[in-house]
C-alpha positions in Angstrom: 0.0 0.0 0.0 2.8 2.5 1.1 4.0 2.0 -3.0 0.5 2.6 -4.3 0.1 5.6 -2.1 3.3 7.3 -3.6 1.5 7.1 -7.0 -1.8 7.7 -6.2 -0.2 10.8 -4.5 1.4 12.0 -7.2 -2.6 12.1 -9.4 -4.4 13.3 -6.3 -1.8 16.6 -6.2 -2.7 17.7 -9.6 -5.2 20.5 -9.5 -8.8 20.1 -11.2 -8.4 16.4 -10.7 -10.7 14.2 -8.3 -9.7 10.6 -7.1 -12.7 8.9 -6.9 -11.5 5.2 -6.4 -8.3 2.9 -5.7 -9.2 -0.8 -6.0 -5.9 -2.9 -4.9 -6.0 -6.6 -5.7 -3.4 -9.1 -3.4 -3.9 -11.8 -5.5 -3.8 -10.2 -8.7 -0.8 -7.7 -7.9 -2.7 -5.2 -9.5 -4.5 -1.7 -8.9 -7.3 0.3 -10.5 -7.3 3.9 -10.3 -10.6 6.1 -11.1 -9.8 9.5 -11.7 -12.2 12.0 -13.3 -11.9 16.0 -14.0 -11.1 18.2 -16.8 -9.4 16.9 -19.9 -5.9 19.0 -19.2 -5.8 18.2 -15.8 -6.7 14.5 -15.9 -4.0 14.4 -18.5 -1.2 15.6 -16.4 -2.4 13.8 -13.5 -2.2 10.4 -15.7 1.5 11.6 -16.8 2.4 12.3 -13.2 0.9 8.6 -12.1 2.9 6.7 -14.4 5.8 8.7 -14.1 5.8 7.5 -10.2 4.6 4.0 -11.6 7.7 3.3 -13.4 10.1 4.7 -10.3 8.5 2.7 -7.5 7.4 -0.9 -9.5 10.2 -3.1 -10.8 8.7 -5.5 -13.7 11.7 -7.7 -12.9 10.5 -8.3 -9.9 6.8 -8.2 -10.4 4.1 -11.1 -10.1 0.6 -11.2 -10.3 -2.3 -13.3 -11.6 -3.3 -10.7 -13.8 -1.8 -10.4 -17.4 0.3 -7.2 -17.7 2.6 -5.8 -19.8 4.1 -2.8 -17.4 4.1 -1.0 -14.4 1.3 1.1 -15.8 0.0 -1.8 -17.7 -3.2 0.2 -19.0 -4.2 3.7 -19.6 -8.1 3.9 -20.6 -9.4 7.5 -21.5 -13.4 8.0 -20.9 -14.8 10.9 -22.5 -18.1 11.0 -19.3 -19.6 14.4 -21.0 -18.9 17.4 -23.0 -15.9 15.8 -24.6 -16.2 14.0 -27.8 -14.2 10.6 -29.0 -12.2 12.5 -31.4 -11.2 14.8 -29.3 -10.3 12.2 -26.6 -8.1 10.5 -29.0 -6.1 13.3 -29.9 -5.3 13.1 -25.7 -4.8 9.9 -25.5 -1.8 10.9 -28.3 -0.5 13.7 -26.6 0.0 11.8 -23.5 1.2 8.6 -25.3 3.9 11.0 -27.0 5.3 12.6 -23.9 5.0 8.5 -22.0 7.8 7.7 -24.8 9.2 10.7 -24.8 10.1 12.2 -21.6 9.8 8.7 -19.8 11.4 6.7 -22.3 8.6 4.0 -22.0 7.4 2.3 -25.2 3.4 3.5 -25.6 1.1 1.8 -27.7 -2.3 2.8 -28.6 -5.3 0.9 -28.4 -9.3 0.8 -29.1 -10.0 4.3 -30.5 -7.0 5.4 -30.9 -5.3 2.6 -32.6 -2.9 3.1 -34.9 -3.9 -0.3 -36.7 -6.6 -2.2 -36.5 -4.7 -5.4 -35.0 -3.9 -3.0 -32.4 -7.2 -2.3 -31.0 -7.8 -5.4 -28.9 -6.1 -4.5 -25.7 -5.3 -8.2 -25.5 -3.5 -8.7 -28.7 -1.4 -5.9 -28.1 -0.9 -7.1 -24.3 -0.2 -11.2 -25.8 3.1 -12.5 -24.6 3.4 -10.1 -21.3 5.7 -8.4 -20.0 8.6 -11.3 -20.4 7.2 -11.7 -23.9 8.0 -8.0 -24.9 11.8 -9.2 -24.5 11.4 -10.8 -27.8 8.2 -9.1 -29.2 9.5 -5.5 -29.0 11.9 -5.5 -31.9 9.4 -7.0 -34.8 8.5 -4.8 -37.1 4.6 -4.7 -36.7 5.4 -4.2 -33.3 7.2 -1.3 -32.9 5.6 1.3 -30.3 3.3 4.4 -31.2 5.1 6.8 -29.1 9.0 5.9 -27.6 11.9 3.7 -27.8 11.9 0.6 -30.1 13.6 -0.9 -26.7 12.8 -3.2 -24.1 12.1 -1.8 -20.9 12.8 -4.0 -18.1 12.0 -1.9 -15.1 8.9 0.0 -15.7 8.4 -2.5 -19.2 5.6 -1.6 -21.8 2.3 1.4 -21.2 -0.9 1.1 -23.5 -3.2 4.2 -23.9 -6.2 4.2 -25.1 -9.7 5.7 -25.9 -12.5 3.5 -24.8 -16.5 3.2 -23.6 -16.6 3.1 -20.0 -15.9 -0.8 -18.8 -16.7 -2.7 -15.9 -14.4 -4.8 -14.6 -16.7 -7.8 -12.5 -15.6 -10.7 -11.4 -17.8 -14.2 -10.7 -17.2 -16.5 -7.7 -17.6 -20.2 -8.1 -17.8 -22.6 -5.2 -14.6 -24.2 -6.2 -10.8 -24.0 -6.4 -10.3 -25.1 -9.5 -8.8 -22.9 -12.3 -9.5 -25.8 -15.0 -13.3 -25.1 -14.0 -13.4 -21.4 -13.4 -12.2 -21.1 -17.0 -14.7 -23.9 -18.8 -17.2 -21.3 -17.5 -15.2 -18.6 -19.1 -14.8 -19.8 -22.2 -18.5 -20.5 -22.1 -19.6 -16.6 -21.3 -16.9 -15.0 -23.1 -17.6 -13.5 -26.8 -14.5 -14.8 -27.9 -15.8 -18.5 -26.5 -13.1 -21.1 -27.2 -11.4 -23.2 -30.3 -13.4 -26.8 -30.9 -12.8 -29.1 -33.4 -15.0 -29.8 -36.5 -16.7 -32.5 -38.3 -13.5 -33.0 -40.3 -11.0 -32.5 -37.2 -10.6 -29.0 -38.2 -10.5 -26.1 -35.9 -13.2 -24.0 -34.9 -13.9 -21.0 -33.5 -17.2 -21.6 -30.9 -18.5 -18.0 -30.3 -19.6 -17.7 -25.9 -22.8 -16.5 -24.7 -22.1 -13.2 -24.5 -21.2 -10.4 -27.1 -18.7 -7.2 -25.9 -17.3 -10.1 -22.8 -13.7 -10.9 -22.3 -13.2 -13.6 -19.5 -11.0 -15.8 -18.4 -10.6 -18.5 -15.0 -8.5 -17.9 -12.3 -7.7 -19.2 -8.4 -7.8 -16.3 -6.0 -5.6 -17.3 -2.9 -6.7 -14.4 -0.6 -10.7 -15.7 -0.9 -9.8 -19.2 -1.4 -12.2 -19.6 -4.5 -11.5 -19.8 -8.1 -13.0 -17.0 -9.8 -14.3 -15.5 -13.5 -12.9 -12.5 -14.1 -14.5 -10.5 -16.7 -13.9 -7.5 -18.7 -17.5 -5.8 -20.3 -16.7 -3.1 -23.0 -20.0 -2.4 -24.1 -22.3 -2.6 -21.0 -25.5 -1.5 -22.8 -25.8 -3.9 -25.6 -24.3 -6.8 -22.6 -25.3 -5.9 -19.1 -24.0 -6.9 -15.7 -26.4 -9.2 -14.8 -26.7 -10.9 -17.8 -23.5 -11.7 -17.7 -23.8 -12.7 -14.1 -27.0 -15.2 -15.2 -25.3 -16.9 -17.9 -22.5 -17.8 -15.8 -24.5 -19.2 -13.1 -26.1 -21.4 -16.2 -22.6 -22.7 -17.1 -21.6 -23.6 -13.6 -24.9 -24.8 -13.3 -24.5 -27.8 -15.9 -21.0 -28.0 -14.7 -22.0 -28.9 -11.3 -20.4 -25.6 -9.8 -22.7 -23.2 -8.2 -21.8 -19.4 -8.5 -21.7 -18.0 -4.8 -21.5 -14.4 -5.8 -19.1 -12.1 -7.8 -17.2 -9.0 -7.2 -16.5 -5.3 -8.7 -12.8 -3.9 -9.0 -13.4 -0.5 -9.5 -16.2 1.8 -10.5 -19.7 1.4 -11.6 -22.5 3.1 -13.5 -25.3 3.7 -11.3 -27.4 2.5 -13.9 -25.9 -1.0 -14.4 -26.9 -1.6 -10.7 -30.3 -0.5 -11.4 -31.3 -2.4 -14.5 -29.7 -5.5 -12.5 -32.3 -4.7 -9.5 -35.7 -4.3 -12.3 -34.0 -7.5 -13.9 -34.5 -9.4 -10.7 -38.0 -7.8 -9.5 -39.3 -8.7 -12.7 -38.4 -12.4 -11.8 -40.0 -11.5 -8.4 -43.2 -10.9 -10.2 -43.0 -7.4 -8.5 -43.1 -3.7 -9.7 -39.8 -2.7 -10.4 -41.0 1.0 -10.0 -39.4 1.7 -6.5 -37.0 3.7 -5.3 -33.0 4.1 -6.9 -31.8 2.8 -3.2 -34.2 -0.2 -2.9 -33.4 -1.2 -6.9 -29.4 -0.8 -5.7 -30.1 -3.5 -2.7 -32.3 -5.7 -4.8 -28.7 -5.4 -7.2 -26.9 -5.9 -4.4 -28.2 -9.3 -3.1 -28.9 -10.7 -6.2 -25.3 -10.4 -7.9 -23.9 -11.3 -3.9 -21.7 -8.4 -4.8 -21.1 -8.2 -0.8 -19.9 -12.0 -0.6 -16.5 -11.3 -0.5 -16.2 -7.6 1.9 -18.9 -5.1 2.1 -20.5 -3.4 -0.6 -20.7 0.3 -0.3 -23.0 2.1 -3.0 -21.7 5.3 -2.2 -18.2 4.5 -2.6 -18.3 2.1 -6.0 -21.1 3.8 -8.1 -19.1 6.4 -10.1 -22.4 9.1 -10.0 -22.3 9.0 -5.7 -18.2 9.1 -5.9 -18.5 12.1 -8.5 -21.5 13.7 -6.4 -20.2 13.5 -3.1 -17.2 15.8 -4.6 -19.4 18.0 -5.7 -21.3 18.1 -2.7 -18.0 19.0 -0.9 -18.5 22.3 -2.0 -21.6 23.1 -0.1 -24.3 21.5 1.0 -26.7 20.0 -1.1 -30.5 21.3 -1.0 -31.6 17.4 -1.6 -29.7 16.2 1.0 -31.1 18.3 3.8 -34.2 17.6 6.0 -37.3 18.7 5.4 -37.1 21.3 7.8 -33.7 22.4 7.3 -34.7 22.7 3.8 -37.7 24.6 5.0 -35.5 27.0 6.9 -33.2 27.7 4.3 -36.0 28.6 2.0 -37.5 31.1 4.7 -34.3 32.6 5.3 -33.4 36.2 3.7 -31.0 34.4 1.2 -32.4 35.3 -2.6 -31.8 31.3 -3.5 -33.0 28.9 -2.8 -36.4 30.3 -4.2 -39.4 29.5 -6.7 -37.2 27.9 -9.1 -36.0 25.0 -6.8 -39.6 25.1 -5.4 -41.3 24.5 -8.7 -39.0 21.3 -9.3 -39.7 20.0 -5.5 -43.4 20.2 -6.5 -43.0 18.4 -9.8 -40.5 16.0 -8.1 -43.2 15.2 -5.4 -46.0 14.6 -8.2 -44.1 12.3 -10.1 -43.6 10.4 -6.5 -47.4 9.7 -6.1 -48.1 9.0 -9.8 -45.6 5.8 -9.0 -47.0 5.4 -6.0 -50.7 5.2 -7.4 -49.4 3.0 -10.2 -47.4 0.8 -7.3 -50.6 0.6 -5.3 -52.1 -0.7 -8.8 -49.5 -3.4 -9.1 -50.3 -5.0 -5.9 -53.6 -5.1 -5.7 -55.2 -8.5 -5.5 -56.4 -9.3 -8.6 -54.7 -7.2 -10.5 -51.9 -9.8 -11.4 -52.1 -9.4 -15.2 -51.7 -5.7 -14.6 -48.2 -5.7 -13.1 -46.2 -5.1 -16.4 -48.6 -2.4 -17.3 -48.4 -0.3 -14.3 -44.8 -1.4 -13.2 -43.2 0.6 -16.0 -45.7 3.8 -15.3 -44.2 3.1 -12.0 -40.5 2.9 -13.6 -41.2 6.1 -15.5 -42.2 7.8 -12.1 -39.0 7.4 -10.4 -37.0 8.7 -13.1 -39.0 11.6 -13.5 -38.5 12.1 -9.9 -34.9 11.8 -9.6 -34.9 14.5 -12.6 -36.8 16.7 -11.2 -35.0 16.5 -7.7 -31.7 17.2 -9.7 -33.2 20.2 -10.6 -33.7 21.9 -7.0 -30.2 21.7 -6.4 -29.3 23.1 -10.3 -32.3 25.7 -10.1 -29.9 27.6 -7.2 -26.5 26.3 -9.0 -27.4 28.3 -12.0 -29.0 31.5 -10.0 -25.4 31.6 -8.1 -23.8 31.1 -11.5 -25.4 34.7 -12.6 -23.9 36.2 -9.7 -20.7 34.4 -10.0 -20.8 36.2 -13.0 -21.8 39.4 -12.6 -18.8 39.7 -9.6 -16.4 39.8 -12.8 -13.4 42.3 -13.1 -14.7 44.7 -15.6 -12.2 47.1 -15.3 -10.4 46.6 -19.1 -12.1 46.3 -22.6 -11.0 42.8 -22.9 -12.5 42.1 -18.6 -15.9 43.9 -20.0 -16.3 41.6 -23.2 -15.1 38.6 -20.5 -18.2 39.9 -18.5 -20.8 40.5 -21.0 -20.6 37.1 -22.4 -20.0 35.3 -19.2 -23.3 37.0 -18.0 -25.2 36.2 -21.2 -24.9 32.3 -21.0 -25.2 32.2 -17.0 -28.7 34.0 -17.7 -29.8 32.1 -20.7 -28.9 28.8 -18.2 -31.0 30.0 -15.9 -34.0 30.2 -18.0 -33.0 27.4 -19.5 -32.8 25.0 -16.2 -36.6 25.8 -15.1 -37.5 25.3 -18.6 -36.4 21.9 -18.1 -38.3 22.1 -14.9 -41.8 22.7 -16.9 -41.3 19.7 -19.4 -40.0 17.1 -16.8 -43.0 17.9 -14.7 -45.6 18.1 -17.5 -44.7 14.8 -18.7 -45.6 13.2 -15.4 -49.0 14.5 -16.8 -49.3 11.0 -19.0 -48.6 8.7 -15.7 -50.9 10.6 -13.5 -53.8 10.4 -16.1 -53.8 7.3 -16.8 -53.5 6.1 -13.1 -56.5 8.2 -12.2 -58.5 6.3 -15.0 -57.3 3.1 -14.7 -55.3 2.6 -11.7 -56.4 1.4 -8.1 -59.4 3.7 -7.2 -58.5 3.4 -3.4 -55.6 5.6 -4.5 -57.8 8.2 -6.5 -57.2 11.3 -4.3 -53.7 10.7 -5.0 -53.9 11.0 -7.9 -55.7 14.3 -7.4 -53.1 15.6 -5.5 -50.2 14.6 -8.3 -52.2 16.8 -11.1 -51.9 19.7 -9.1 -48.7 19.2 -7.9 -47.2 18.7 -11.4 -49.4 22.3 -12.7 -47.6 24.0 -9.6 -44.6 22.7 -10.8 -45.3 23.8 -14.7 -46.4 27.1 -13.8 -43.9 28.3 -10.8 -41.0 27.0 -13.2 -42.6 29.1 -16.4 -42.6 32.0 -14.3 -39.1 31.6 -13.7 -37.8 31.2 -17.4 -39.6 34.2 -18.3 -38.8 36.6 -15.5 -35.2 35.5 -16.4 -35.5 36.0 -19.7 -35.3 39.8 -19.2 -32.1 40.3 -18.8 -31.6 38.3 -21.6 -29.7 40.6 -25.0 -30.8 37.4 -27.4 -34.0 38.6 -28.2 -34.8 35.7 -31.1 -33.8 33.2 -28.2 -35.8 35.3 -25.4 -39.0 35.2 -27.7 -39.0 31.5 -28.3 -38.4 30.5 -25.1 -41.1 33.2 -23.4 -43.7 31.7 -26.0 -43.0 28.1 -24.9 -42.9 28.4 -21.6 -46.7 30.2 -22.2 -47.8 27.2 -23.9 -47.0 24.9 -21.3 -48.9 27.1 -19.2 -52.0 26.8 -20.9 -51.3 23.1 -21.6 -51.1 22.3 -18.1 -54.0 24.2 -16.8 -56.1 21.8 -19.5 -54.4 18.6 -18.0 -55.0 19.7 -15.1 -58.4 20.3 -15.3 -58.6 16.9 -17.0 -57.2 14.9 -14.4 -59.5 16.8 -11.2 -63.2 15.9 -13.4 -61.6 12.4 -13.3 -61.0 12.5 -9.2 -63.6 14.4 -8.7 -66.1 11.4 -10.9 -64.7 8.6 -9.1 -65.1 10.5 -5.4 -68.4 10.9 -5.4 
């Protein structure tokens, strides 16, 4: 730990940068850093780490379960938002450049930013190791993108690359044996294994699942053999469908799968189509909260078997939040009366805006509860699917809509962030002018996204006043004019912001929008209430 601290160190000092995760492995020898921030900084910060890398880890001396090819055996760069592929590759170049460079370590380049396409499969480049790259080095198709033709024997081989985010998961089988752990590999893997044909020739038998690299392996610090898998393309293959088909090939192998285990990060939402996956098999609406889908995740996967699980420290979303939220205090995190306070207080935000999404948030919350009610009610069996996803589409309008309290006040405190600007210089008044233009057009912008979130919760709240569970009607009720508080406090927003506002084509069609909505919502509105007001009596 005391060497992996000197490098992760070395990333955490670079400014703009935020460590979000370090995932070492005993058995493996091996460490997985998650660091996210702006592309400059994260750039440096990547430099700096395997820099330190190479003057702390000796290959010579270096064992591990884990293929690898150098100290800093992989570099993966993840464009998360507002940074396109192209534009990460051109990074990925820069930093593979000053690796060989200044460093003198050979850089290759993989996945989008290969140079060839036999390069792009992280594993062909990485075949042979690090003792392989003795020999491997000095033929001609593979010479290194960026740095010496040379073998490197201390700090050996880097490859940097440009790639969709991946999830490193591995599955735990109730047995020691490698042999086994990768039959059921080869099995899952997209890759699958070599087989021979009708006429003793070779085949190539394609695995269960597509965008899956896996292999078997014997952990010594659990004591169980283990499928470690790489996903590279976790919407089209998800985590627990890689999870199920492995527990099929144990299954007919006479293994059992016990549980499995992340190294690193996650997408939050991996966790929560695994947790819908397994209420669905439950016969039960998988419209619940974003905690309870995590647990159901959780439990199901036996993600915990091995150490505790903690949500808040392995979903990427929480690790990136909670550095945000290191800033200040979160409206959405407080209590209902602290939240109550801080509205009342003489502070000009939070205010209407952050109001206006609450409102919409908490009428979304009882359309999914009205459609929950729905799905358990007895008789009402051959209903689940249909008000289970009404129930689905709830929550995520809720979890929208509760993002925008906290951004309603983010992007008031962003005009006055702007306004404070030096202006003292032509240059510091053009600085000003512009900066203050797009902070205002945000924040017309942000409770404009406020009025369509909330009036789409329109559609689940209509329909569960006609057809859900009538014991639930005045909930209903209550929803509708929840959601037109939320439509109409929000439109009042984006059009008292729009006055200060030079853009006059962009003031104009945003004013007239948010006007429609208005009226739009005051007709669903009204629609909704003859509804409750029918079935009340």
């Amino acid at each position: 730990m005391a060497v992996i601290r000197q490098i992760t160190d070395c990333i955490a000092a670079v400014p703009g940068v935020q460590l979000l995760d370090v995932d070492p492995g005993a058995s493996t020898n091996r460490t997985v850093v998650t660091l996210v921030g702006e592309p400059e900084a994260v750039i440096e910060a990547a430099f700096q780490g395997i820099r330190m890398a190479a003057q702390v880890i000796d290959m010579r001396k270096h064992k591990g379960a884990h293929p690898r090819m150098g100290a800093t055996d992989v570099c993966p760069i993840i464009p998360i938002s507002g940074v396109s592929i192209e534009e990460a590759v051109q990074y990925a170049h820069r930093l593979a450049k000053r690796v060989g460079e200044e460093l003198r370590i050979p850089a290759y380049l993989y996945e989008y930013a290969a140079s060839a396409p036999y390069r792009r499969n992280l594993a062909d480049i990485r075949a042979g190791e690090y003792e392989g790259f003795a020999r491997k080095i000095y033929q001609a198709e593979w010479k290194p993108d960026y740095g010496p033709q040379e073998f490197n024997a201390v700090a050996g081989q880097t490859v940097i690359g440009v790639r969709e985010f991946l999830v490193a998961y591995n599955i735990n089988l109730n047995s020691q044996s490698e042999k086994r752990a990768n039959s059921v590999a080869f099995d899952i893997r997209e890759r699958g294994r070599v087989v021979d044909g009708p006429k003793g020739e070779k085949i190539q038998q394609p695995g269960a699942c597509k965008h899956v690299k896996a292999i078997g392996w014997y952990i010594e610090e659990y004591g169980v053999a283990q499928v470690s898998a790489n996903l590279t393309n976790i919407n089209e293959t998800p985590v627990h469908v890689v999870f199920e088909e492995a527990r099929k090939s144990a299954d007919k192998r006479g293994l059992r799968v016990t549980g499995s285990e992340l190294v690193g990060l996650i997408p939050k939402n991996c966790l929560l189509e695994a947790g819908r996956y397994y209420l669905a098999q439950q016969k039960l609406s998988q419209g619940v909260s974003e905690e309870t889908l995590i647990h159901i995740a959780i439990k199901s996967l036996g993600l915990d078997e091995l150490g505790p699980f903690d949500p808040k420290k392995k979903i990427i979303e929480y690790k990136m939040l909670e550095a945000k939220g290191n800033k200040g205090v979160m409206l959405t995190s407080m209590t209902l009366d602290k939240f109550a306070d801080t509205l009342a207080s003489d502070a000009p935000a939070p205010g209407g805006g952050s109001v206006a999404a609450l409102a919409g948030a908490l009428g979304a919350s009882l359309g999914a509860m009205v459609a929950n009610l729905s799905c358990s009610k007895k008789g009402w069996e051959s209903r689940l699917s249909e008000f289970s996803d009404l129930a689905v589409r709830g929550q995520q309008l809720k979890a929208t809509l509760l993002a925008l309290v906290d951004e309603d006040t983010e992007a008031f405190n962003a005009v006055m962030a702007a306004m404070r600007m030096p202006k003292g210089n032509d240059a510091e008044i053009a600085a000003r002018k512009a900066a203050v233009e797009a902070a205002n057009k945000n924040a017309a912008l942000v409770p404009f996204r406020t009025v369509q979130k909330a009036f789409s919760a329109y559609e689940i709240v209509s329909y569960v006043a006609r057809e859900g569970n009538p014991n639930a009607i005045t909930d209903a009720g209550v929803a509708a004019l929840c959601i037109h508080t939320a439509v109409v406090g929000a439109a009042f927003n984006v059009r008292i912001n729009l006055g200060s506002i030079a853009d006059k084509a962009f003031t104009e069609d945003l004013g007239a929008k948010a006007k429609s909505y208005i009226t739009r919502s005051e007709a669903a509105q009204r629609e909704i209430m003859a509804t409750v007001e029918s079935k009340i009596g």
